[in-house]
C-alpha positions, -999 to 999 in steps of 0.1 A, spaced: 162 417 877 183 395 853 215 407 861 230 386 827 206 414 808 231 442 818 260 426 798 237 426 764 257 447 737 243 472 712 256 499 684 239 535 690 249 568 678 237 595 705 216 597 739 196 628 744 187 642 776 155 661 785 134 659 751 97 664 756 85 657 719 94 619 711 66 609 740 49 615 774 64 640 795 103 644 800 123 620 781 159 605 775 159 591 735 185 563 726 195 566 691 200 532 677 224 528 643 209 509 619 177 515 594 161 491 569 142 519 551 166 549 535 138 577 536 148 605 512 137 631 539 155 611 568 172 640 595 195 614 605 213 599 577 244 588 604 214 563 618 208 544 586 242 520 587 250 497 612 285 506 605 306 526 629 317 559 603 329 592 605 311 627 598 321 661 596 311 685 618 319 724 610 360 720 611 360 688 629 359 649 622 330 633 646 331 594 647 296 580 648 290 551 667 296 530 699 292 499 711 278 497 746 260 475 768 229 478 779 241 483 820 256 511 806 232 529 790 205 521 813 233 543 844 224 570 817 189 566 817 184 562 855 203 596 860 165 618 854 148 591 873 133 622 893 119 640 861 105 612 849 80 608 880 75 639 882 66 650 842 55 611 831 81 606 806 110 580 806 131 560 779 122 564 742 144 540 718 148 560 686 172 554 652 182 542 634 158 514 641 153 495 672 136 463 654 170 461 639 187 448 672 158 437 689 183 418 717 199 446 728 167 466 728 144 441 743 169 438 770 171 476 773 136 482 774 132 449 799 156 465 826 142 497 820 107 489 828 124 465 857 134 501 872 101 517 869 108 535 836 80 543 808 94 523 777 84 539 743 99 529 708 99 552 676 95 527 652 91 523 610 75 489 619 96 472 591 107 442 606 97 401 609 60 399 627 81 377 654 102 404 662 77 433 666 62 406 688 90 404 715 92 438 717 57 445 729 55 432 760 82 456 772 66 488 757 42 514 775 40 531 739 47 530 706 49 558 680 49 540 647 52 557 615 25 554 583 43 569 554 20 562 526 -9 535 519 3 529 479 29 506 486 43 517 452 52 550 459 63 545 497 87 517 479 100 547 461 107 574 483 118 548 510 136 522 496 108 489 512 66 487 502 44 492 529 26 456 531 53 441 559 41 480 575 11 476 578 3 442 586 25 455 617 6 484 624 -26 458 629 -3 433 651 7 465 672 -29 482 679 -45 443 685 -15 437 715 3 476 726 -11 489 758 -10 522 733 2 534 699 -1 565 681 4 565 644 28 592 632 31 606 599 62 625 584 38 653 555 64 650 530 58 673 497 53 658 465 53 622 486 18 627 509 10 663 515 -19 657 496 -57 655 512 -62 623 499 -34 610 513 -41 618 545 -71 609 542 -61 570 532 -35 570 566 -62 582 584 -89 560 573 -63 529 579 -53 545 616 -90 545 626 -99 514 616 -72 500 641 -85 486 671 -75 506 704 -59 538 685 -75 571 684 -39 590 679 -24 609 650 1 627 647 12 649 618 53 658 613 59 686 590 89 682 565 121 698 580 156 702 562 176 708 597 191 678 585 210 686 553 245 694 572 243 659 578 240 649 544 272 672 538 294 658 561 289 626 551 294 631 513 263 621 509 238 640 484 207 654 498 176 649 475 152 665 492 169 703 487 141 718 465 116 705 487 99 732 510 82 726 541 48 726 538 29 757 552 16 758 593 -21 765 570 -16 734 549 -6 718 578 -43 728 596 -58 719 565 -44 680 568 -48 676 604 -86 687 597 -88 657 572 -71 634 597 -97 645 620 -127 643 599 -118 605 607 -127 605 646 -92 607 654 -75 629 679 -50 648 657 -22 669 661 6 690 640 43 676 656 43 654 689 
């Protein structure tokens, strides 16, 4: 291993233990600060600035934010070594955005894999062709989000188009060893059939991927909002129903895909 790897700096926000929804088995996620999109619906609004800032929690003050190096996180992540044999999970980067320090991640992921880890990203996909393209040789997975094919309206709701996206998405499915497109249903932004229907069409005619997964709208991330004086947008929006959701993995499905509600 490159020892000079270990010493490799990064900003993250949080390091969660034992998830089993954010990839393959039993998983520790690294949240990275820093986002190039600003998604109205985003559950973690403390990931979107690179910038170290503070949050309030109930009746408390919680500063958001760390620098660390990548030796240290990777101690973190080698402490459910065990669980990760025995479910076939391991290290998923989340955000914030990864692409958006792709040294400390590359090196992250690098060591990772160095120990025997399963390396996943969760990934927007907005970033320099170039970059996406030193990340993949370290990555056993990546779950990519595909918010919307109109570039107009994803521009919109997300602050970027989609074009930088999707040309992504193709680079990704030509050279992963595996990705699985992810979808975030959003009401009035793509909960609609046709919508679907357009991701999925694109999804399938990427080379390699047969994955799709559908993420229903939550607002478990509104307190957020709050404590950070920040408005949230999306408060009239309801989730949409577990029948719609049948109803748009069915489309998705119509495609040849394997598709599934959440994952």
């Amino acid at each position: 291993m490159d020892t000079s790897l270990l010493s490799v700096t990064g900003r993250i926000f949080d390091i969660q233990r034992f998830s089993t929804h954010d990839g393959s088995g039993i998983r520790t996620l690294v949240f990275l600060k820093g986002c190039y999109l600003r998604c109205r619906w985003c559950c973690n609004p403390e990931s979107q600035l690179y910038d170290i800032q503070t949050m309030k929690v109930g009746d408390t003050v919680k500063t958001i934010g760390r620098d660390v190096t990548v030796g240290d996180v990777l101690k973190e992540v080698l402490r459910d070594r065990l669980y990760y044999r025995r479910s076939g999970g391991g290290v998923t980067l989340s955000g914030g955005e990864s692409l958006a320090q792709p040294d400390f991640a590359v090196a992250l992921l690098t060591v990772c894999q160095e120990n025997g880890v399963h390396t996943a990203i969760e990934t927007t996909g907005f970033a320099p062709p170039e970059v996406v393209e030193r990340f993949l040789p370290v990555l056993d997975c990546v779950l990519m989000d595909i918010k919307h094919m109109d570039s107009q309206k994803h521009q919109e709701f997300t602050s970027q188009p989609n074009e930088r996206i999707l040309q992504n998405a193709r680079l990704i499915a030509e050279k992963a060893k595996r990705l699985i497109v992810r979808v975030p249903v959003i009401p009035t932004f793509n909960d609609t059939e046709a919508e679907i229907g357009a991701i999925a069409s694109f999804t399938a005619s990427l080379p390699n991927v047969t994955e799709i997964h559908l993420l229903p709208y939550h607002r478990m991330g509104k307190d957020k909002y709050i404590g950070l004086d920040r408005e949230y947008t999306m408060d009239h929006i309801l989730p949409p129903t577990p029948e719609h959701m049948e109803l748009l993995r069915r489309k998705a499905e119509s495609y040849g895909l394997k598709a599934l509600i959440g994952g």
